[in-house]
Residue frames relative to the residue before (quaternion, step in Angstrom):
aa qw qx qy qz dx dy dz
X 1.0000 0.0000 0.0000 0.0000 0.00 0.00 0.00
X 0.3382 -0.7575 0.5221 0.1984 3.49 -0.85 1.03
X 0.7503 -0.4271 0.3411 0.3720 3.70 -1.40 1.00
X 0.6381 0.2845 -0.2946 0.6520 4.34 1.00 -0.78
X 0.7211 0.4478 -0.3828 0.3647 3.54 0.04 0.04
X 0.7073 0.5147 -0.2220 0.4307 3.13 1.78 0.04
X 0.6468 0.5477 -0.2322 0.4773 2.52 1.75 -0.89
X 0.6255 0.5132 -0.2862 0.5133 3.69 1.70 -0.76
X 0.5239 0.7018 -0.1708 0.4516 3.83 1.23 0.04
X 0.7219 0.3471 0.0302 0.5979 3.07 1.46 -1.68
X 0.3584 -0.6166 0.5354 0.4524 3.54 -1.47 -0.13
X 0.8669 -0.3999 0.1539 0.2546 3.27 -1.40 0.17
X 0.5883 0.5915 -0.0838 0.5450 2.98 2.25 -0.82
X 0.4993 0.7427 -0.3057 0.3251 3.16 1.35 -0.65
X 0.1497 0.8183 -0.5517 -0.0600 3.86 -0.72 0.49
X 0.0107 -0.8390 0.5134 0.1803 3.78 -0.94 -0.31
X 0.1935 -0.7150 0.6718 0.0019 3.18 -1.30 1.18
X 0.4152 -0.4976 0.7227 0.2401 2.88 -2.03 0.97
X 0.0298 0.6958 -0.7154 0.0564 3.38 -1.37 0.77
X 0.2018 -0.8055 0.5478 0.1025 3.17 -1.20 1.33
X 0.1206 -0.8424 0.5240 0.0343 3.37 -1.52 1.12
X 0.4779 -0.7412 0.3875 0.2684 3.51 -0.04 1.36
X 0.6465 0.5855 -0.2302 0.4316 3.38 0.76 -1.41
X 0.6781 0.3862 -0.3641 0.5083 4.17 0.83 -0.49
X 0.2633 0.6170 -0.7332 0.1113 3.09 -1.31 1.56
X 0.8241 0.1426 -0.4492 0.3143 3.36 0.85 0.99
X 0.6722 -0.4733 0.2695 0.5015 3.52 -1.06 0.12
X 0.5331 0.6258 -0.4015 0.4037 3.70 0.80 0.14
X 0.5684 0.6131 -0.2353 0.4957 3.41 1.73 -0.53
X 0.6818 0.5000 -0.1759 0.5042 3.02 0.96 -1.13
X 0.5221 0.5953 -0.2878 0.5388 3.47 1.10 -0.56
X 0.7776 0.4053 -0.1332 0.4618 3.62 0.53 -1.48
X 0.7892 0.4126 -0.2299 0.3925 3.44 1.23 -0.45
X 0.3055 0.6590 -0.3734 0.5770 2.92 2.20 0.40
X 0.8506 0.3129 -0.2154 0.3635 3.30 0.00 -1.27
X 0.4623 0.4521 -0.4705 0.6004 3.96 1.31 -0.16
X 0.9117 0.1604 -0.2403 0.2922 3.93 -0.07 -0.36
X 0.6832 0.4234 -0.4509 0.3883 3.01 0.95 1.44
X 0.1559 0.7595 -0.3472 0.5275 2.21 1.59 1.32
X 0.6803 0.5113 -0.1481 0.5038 3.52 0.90 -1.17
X 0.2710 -0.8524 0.4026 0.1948 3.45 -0.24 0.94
X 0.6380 0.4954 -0.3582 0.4683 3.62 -0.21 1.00
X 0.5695 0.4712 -0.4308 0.5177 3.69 1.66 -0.46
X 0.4329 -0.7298 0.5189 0.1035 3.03 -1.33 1.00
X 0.7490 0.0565 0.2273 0.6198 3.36 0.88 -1.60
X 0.0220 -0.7308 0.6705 -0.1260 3.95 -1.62 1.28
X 0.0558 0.7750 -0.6236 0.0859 3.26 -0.42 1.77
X 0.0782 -0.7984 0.5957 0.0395 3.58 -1.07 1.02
X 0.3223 -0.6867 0.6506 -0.0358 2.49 -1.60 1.59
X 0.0023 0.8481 -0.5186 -0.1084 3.27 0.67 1.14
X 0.5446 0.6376 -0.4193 0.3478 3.78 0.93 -0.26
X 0.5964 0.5068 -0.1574 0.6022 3.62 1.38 -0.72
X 0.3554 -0.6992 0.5771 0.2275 3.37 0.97 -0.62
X 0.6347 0.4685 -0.2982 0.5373 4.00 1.11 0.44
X 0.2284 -0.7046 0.6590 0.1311 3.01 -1.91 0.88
X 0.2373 -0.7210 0.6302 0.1634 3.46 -1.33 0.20
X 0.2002 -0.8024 0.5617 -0.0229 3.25 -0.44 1.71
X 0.0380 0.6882 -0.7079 -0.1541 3.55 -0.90 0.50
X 0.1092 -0.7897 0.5977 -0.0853 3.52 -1.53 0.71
X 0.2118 -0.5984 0.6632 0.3966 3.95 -0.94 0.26
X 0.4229 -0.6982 0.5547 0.1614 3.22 -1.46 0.89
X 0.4726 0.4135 -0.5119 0.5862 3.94 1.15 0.17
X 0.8314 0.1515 -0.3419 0.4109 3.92 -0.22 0.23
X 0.8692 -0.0486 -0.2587 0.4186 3.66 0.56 0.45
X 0.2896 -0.7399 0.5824 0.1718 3.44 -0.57 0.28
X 0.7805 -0.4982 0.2128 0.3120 3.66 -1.68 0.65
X 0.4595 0.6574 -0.2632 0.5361 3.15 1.70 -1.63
X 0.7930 0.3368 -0.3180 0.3958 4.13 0.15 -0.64
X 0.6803 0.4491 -0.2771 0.5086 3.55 1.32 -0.66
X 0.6763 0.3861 -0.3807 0.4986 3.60 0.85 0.10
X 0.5701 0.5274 -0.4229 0.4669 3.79 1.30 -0.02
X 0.3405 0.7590 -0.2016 0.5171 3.32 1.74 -0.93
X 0.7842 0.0138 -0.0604 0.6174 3.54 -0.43 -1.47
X 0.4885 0.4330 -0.6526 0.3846 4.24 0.01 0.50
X 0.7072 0.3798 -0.3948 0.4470 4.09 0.13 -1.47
X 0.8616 0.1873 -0.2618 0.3924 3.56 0.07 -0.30
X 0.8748 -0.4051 0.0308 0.2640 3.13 0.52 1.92
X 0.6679 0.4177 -0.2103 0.5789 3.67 1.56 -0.69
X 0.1153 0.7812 -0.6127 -0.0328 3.54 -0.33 1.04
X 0.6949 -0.5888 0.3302 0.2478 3.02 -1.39 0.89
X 0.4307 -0.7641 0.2803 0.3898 3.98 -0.65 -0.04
X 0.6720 -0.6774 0.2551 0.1566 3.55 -1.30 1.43
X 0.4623 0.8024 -0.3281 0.1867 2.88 1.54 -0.35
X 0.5027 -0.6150 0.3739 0.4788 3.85 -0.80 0.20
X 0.5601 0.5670 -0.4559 0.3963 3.56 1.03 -0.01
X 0.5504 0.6115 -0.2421 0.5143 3.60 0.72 -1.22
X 0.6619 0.4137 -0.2956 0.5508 3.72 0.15 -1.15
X 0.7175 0.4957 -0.2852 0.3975 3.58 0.20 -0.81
X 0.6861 0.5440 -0.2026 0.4384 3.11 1.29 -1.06
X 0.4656 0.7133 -0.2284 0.4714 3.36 1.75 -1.41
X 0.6775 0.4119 -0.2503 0.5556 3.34 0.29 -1.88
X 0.7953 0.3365 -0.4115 0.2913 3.90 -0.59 -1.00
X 0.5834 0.6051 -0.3521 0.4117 3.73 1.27 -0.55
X 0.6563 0.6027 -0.1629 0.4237 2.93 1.14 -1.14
X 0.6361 0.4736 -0.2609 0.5505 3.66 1.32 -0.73
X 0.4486 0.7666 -0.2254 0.4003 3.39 1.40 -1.19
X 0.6984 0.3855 -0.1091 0.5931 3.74 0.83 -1.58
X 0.5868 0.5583 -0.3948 0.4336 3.63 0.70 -0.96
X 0.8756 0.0269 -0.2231 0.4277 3.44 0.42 -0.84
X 0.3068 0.5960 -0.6385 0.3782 3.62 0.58 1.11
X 0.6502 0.5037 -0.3701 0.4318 3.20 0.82 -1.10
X 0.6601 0.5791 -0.2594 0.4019 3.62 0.43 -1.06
X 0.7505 0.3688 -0.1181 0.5356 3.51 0.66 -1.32
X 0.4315 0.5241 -0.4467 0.5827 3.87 1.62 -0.04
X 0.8572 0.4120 -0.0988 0.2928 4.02 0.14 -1.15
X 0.3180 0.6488 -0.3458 0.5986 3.09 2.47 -0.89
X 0.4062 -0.6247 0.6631 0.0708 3.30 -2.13 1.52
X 0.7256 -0.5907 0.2522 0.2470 2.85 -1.24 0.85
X 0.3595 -0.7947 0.4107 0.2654 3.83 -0.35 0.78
X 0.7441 -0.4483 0.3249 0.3740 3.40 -1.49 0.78
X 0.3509 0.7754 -0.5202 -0.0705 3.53 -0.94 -0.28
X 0.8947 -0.3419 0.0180 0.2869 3.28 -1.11 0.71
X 0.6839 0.3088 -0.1678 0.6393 3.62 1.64 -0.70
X 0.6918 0.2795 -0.2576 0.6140 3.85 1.18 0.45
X 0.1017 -0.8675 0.4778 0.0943 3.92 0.23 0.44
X 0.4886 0.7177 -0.4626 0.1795 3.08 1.28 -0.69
X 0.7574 0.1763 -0.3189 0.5419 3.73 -1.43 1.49
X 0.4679 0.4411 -0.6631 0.3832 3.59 0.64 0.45
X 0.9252 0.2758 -0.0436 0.2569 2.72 -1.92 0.54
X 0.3887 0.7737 -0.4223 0.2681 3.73 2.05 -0.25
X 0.7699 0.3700 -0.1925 0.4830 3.76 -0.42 1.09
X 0.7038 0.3855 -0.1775 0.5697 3.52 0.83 -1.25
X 0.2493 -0.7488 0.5951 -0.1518 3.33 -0.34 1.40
X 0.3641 -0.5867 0.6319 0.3519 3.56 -0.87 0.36
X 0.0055 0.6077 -0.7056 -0.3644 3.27 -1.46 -0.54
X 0.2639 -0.6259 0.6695 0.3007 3.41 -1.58 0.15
């Protein structure tokens, strides 16, 4: 599925990551790591590539975020991989949700035919 076919498919919040999990090398894994993360309310979609040893999580990011789906697949046995790439990846996903969430809950800005909060405080002086 291509990135506009996802994006016209999904809601606006929606995101998806490859995530990689040493620990899947059989199709029973995949099975088991389906059912622990759909559980989690907000994941949408879980494709395993158990040959790669990766999943592809899709998810709304105003009800869960990465930090919960990797605590998720650590307590029940499938941690994610240590590498310095991962981490790196982890962290930027992980910021990624922070402000979806934020900019999902954030009121609506000022704009040219509604002003309201322009300018609230800053008085001229003459």
């Amino acid at each position: 599925m291509s990135r506009d076919d996802f994006i016209r498919m999904r809601g606006a919040w929606d995101t998806r990551h490859w995530i990689r999990i040493p620990s899947l090398s059989h199709e029973a894994d995949g099975v088991r790591i389906t059912q622990y993360l759909k559980q989690m309310d907000g994941v949408r979609q879980i494709e395993v590539l158990q040959k790669l040893r990766k999943i592809r999580v899709t998810y709304d990011q105003t009800k869960v975020d990465y930090e919960s789906i990797k605590e998720q697949l650590e307590k029940n046995g499938f941690p994610i991989s240590d590498s310095w790439w991962s981490r790196r990846k982890g962290k930027w996903f992980q910021y990624l949700d922070f402000n979806a969430k934020v900019n999902a809950n954030a009121s609506s800005p000022p704009c040219c035919s509604n002003p309201r909060g322009l300018n609230t405080g800053n008085r001229r002086s003459k």
